[in-house]
C-alpha positions in Angstrom: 4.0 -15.7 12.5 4.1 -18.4 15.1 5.7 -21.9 14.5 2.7 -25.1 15.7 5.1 -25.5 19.1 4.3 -22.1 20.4 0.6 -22.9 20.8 1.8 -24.7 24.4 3.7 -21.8 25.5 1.7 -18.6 24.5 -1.8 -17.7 26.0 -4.7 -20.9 26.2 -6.5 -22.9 24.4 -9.8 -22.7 24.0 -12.0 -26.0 24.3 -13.9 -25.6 20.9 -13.2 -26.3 17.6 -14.8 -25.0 14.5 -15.1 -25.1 11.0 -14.4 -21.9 10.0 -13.4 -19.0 11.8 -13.8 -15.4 10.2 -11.7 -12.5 11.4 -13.6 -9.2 11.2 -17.3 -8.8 11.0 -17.5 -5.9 8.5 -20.1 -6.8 5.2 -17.9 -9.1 4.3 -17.0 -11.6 7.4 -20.6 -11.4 8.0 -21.4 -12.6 4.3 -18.6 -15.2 4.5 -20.1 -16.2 7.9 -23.6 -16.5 7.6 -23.3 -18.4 4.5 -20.9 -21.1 5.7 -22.9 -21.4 8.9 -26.3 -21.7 7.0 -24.3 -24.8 4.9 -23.9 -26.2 8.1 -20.5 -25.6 9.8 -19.5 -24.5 13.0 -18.4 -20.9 12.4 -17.1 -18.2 14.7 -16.9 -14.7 13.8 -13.8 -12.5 15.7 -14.2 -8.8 15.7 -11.8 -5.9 17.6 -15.2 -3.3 18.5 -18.8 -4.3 19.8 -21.2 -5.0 17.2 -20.3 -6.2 13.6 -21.2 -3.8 10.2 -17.8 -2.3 9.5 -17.5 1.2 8.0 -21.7 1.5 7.9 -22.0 1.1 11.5 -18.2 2.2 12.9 -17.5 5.4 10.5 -21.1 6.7 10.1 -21.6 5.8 6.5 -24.7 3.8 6.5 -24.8 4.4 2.3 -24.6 1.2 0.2 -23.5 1.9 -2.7 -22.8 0.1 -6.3 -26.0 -2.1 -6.3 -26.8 -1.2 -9.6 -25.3 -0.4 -13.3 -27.3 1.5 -15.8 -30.4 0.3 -14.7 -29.3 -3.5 -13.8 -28.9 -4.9 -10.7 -25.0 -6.4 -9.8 -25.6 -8.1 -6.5 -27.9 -10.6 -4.9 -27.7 -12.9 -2.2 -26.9 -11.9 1.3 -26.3 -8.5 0.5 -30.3 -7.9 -1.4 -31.5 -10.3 1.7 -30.1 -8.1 4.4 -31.2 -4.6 2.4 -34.9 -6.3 2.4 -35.0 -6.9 6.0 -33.5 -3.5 6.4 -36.4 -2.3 4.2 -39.3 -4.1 5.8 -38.7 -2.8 9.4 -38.7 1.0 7.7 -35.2 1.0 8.2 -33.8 1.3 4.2 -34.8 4.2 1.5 -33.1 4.4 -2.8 -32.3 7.7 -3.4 -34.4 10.2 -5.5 -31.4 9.8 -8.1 -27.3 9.3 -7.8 -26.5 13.0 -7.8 -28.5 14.2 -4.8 -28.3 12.1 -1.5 -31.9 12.3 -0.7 -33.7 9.6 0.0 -37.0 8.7 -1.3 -38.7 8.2 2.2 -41.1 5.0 1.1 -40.7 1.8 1.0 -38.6 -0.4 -1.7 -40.8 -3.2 -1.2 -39.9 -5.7 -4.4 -38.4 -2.8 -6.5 -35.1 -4.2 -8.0 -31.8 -3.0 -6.3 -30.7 -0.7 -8.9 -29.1 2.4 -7.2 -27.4 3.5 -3.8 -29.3 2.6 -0.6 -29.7 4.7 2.5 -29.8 3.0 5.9 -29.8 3.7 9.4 -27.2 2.7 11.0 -28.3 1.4 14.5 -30.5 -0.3 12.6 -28.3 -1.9 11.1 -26.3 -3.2 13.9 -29.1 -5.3 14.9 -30.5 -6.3 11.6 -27.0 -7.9 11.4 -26.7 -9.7 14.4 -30.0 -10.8 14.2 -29.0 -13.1 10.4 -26.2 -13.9 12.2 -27.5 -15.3 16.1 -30.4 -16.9 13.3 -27.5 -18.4 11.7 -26.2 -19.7 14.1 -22.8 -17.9 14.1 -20.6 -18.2 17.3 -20.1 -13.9 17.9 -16.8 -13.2 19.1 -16.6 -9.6 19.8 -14.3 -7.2 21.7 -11.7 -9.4 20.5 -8.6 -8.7 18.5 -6.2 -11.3 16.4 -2.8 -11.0 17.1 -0.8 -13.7 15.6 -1.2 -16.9 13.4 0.3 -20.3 14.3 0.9 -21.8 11.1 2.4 -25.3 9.5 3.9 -26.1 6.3 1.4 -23.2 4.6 -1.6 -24.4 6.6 -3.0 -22.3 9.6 -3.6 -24.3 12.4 -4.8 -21.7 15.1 -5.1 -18.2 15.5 -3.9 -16.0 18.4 -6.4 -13.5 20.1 -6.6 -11.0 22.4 -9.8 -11.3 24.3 -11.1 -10.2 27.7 -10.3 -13.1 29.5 -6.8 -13.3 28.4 -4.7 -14.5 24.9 -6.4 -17.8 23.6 -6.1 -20.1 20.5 -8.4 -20.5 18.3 -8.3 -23.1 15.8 -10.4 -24.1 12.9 -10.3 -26.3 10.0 -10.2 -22.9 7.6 -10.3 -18.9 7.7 -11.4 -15.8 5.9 -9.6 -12.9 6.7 -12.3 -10.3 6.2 -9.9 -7.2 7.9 -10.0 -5.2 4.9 -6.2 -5.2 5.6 -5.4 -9.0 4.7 -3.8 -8.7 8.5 -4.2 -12.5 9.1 -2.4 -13.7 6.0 0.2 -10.8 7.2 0.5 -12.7 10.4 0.5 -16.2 8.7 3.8 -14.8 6.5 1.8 -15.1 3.4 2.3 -12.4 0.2 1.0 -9.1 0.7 0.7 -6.0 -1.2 0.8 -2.4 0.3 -0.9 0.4 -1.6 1.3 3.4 -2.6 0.6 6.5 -2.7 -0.3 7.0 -5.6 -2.3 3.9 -5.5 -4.3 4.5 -2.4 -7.3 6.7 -2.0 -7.6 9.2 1.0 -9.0 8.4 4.6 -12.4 9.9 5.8 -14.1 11.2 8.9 -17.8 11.1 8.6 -19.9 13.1 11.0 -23.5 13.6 11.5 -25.7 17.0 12.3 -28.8 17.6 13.7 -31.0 20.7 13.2 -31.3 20.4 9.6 -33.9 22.6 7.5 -34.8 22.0 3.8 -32.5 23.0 1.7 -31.8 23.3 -2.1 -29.0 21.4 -3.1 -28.0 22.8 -6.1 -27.8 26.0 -4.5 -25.4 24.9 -1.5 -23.4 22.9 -3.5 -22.9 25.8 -5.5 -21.9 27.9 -2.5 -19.7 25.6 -1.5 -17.8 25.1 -4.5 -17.1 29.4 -4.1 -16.2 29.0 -0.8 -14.0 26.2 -1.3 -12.0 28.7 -4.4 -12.2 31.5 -1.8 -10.3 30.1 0.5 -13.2 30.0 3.2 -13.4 26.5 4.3 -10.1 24.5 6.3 -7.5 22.9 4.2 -8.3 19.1 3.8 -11.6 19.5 2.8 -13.0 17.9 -0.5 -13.7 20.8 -3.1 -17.6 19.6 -3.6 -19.9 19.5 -0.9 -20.4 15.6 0.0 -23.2 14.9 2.1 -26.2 12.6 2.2 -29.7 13.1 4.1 -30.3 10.3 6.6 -33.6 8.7 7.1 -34.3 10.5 10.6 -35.7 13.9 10.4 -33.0 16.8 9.9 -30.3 14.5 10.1 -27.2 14.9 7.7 -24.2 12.8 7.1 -21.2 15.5 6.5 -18.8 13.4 4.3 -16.3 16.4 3.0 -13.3 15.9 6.0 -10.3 14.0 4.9 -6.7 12.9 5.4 -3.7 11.5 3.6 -1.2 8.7 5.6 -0.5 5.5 5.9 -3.6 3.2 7.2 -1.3 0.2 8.7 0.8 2.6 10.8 -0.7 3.4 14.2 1.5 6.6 14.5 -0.2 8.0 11.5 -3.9 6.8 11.8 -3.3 8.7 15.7 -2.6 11.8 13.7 -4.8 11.6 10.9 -8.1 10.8 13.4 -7.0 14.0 14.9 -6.5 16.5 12.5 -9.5 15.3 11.1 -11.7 15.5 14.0 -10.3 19.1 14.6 -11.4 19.9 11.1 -14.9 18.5 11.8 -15.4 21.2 14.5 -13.9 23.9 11.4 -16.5 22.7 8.9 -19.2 23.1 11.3 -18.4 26.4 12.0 -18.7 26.8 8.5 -22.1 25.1 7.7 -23.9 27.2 10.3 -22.1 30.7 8.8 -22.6 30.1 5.6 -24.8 27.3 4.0 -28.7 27.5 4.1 -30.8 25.0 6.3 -27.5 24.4 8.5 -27.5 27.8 10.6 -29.0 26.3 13.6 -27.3 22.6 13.0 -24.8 20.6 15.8 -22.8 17.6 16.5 -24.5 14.3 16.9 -21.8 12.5 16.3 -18.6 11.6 14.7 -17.1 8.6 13.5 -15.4 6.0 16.3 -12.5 5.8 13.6 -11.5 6.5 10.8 -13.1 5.4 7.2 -10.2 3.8 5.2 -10.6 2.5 1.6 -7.2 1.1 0.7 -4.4 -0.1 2.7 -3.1 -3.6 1.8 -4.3 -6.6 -0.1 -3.4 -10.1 -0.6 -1.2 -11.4 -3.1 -3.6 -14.0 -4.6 -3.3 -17.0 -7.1 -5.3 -14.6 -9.5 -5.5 -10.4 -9.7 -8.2 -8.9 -10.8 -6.4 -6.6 -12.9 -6.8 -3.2 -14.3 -6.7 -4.6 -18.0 -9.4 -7.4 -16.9 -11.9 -4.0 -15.7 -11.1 -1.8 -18.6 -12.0 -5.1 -20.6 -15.5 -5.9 -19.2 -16.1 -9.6 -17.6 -12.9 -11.2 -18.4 -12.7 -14.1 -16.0 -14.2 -17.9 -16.1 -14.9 -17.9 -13.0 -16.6 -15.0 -11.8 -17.4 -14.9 -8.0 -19.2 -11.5 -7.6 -20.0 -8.7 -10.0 -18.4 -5.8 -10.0 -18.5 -1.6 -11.8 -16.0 -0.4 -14.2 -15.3 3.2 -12.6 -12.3 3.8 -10.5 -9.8 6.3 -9.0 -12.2 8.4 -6.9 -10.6 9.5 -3.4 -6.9 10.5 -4.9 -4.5 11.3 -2.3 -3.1 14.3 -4.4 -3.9 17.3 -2.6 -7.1 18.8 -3.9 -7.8 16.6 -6.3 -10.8 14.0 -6.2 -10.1 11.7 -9.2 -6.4 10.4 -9.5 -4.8 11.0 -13.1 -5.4 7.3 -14.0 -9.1 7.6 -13.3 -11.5 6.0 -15.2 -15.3 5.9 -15.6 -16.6 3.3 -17.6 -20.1 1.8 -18.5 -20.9 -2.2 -17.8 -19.8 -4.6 -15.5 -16.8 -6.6 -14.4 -16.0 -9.8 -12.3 -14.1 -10.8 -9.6 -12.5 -14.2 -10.2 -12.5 -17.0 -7.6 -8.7 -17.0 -7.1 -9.1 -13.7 -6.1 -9.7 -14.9 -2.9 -7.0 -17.6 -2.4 -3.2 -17.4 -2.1 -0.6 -19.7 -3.4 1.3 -19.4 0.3 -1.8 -20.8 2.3 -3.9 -23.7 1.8 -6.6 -22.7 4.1 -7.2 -19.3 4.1 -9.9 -16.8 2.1 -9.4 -13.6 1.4 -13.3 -11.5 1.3 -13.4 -7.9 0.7 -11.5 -4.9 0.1 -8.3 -7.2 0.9 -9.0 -9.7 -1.9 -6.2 -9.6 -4.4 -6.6 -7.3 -6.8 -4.8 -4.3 -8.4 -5.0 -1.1 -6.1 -5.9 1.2 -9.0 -9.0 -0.7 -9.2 -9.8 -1.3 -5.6 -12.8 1.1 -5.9 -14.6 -1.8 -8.4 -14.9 -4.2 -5.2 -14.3 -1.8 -2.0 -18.0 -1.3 -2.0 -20.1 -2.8 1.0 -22.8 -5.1 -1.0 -19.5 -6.1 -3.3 -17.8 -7.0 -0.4 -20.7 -8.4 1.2 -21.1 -10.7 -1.8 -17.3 -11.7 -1.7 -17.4 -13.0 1.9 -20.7 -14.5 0.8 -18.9 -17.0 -1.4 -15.8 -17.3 0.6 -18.0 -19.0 2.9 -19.6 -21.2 0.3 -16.1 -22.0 -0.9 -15.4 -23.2 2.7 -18.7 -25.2 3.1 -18.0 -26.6 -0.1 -14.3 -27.6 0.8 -15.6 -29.4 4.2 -18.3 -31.3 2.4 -15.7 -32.5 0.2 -13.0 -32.9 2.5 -10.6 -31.0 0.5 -8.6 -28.0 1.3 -10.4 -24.0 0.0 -7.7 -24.3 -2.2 -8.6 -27.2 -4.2 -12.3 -25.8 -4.6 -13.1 -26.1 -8.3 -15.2 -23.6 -9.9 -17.4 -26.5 -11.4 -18.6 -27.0 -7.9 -18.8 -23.7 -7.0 -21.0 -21.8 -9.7 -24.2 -24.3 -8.3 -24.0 -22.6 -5.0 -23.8 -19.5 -5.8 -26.6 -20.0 -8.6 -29.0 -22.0 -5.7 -28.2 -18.5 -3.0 -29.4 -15.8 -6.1 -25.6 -14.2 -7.1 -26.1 -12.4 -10.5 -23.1 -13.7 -12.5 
């Protein structure tokens, strides 16, 4: 954390000002930004690689899942807006149903958002910075924060690492939308690091070509007996995870996984390589083994890793394991959410953690969620939102998050309208805003 002072003596200034800054431009700085800027603030939107999307355009999943619970759709706003546009350029495809990863191959058109959505993910890339040039969102990629200034709990500037050199950026608020809550890190704010036990396992996604029909039932089968006979690498879920893209014999391989910690670069630099050598072992497998993959290769693997858990604010509310096993359990509920979790264990070859559970109905993330009682200026959107790890997996997902940002933003329009800080927002405020952009509360 940097003290107001340093700002003379560290890196430049840069001339603007703006109303909100976002740091990261996964689903849910893009959400937080979009909204804010289409309330009418200045926004600028930071982001470390090239084009904005997060894990559905940086790790190969372009999947959205969790829009729907028995039959009802959970999220709205953004999040439906951006699947829409996906869908009208022939870009977006539901599934034939949740256990098989094949996607329907027609249009949504105004069918409900109900189940998982399959995407394609340069597609994606631009469909996002299209919203957000429309928006008028300031784009600042290939650009890295590396420190906070901060003043009696308010953040005046941020420190980043662009091209040009280390500037300041400074706004009136932030959202840290890293998925790691690394801004309120930097800003000395509370954090929580997921254990072990807590956290899931990290993935690397990778896609093949050369695909021929096959039946999945029977490959999954044959996988399963491979997995028993020892014939596939070590690290390697025990079911066969896949999902059919919307190009022609294309299939994203999702079986390839580590254990470590996600906010130590040491570790990350060995997982991404074990992993990626256990890509190539899995290929060698697929063509061997598994019908309709014989003649199959590389297109390509993820530029990093996928990670689901690694650290989350400390926030002036938790969405709590008792509140998920309970159903909707806050007053103030900022973004529906599912009531399965522990999915991804970190035990060796074992999928579900022992505190697991699958349950029917919905849950809520509350509106504190995203604040902290160390920072009066700062939102939390995403997977970094304050919650309790063993129920990350309620919120992790990319229209959830999507939707989180989304009112993150609205909180910060709302807090500049009334010339208050995001931490004085009142839910009574709120709840019109998020009725007028179509959240399902």
């Amino acid at each position: 954390m940097f003290r107001k002072e340093d700002i003379l003596h560290i890196g430049k200034a840069d001339g603007q000002r703006y109303d909100l800054m976002v740091i990261g431009a996964g689903p849910a700085g893009i959400g937080a930004a979009i909204a804010a800027a289409r309330q009418g603030l200045q926004v600028a939107l930071l982001e470390s690689a090239a084009f904005p999307g997060g894990v559905g355009t940086q790790c190969n999943v372009p999947l959205y899942f969790g829009f729907g619970v028995n039959g009802k759709q959970s999220t709205a706003g953004l999040s439906e807006e951006f699947i829409r546009r996906m869908d009208e350029v022939g870009a977006a495809s539901l599934l034939l149903n949740d256990g098989c990863a094949m996607p329907e191959y027609r249009p949504i058109a105004g069918r409900a958002l109900t189940a998982k959505v399959q995407l394609h993910a340069e597609t994606m890339k631009l469909m996002y910075r299209r919203m957000l040039q429309e928006a008028g969102v300031d784009c600042l990629f290939y650009s890295k924060m590396i420190g906070a200034a901060v003043e009696d709990g308010h953040i005046e500037a941020v420190l980043v690492s662009c091209l040009e050199g280390l500037i300041w950026f400074f706004a009136d608020s932030f959202v840290d939308a890293t998925g790691d809550a690394l801004l309120f890190r930097e800003a000395g704010a509370g954090v929580r690091k997921c254990t072990e036990d807590e956290g899931m396992h990290k993935s690397m996604f990778f896609l093949v070509g050369g695909v021929t029909p096959f039946d999945h039932a029977y490959n999954c089968a044959l996988y399963q007996e491979a997995h028993r006979a020892g014939r596939l690498p070590e690290h390697v879920w025990d079911h066969f995870g896949y999902s059919v893209q919307l190009n022609p014999g294309v299939v994203q391989i999702a079986v390839v996984y580590a254990t470590g910690d996600a906010l130590d670069s040491r570790d990350m630099s060995r997982m991404d390589m074990e992993m990626r050598e256990n890509v190539f072992a899995v290929l060698d497998f697929l063509r061997r083994e598994m019908p309709g993959f014989r003649n199959c290769y590389l297109l390509d693997t993820g530029s990093k890793i996928g990670v689901r858990s690694g650290q989350m604010i400390e926030g002036m509310e938790t969405l709590t394991e008792e509140m998920v096993c309970q159903g909707i359990a806050t007053a103030e509920p900022i973004a529906l959410t599912n009531r399965s979790y522990g999915a991804h264990s970190n035990a060796r070859q074992r999928f579900l953690s022992n505190w697991a559970k699958c349950m029917d109905g919905f849950s809520a993330v509350p509106m504190k969620a995203l604040l902290s009682p160390d920072l009066d200026n700062a939102l939390a959107a995403g997977r970094c939102l304050s919650g309790d790890p063993h129920v990350l997996g309620v919120y992790r997902m990319m229209n959830t998050c999507m939707t989180t940002g989304e009112a993150a933003g609205l909180m910060a329009a709302l807090a500049k309208r009334k010339n208050i800080s995001v931490r004085s927002v009142e839910y009574q405020d709120l709840r019109p805003m998020l009725d007028a952009a179509g959240f399902i509360l």
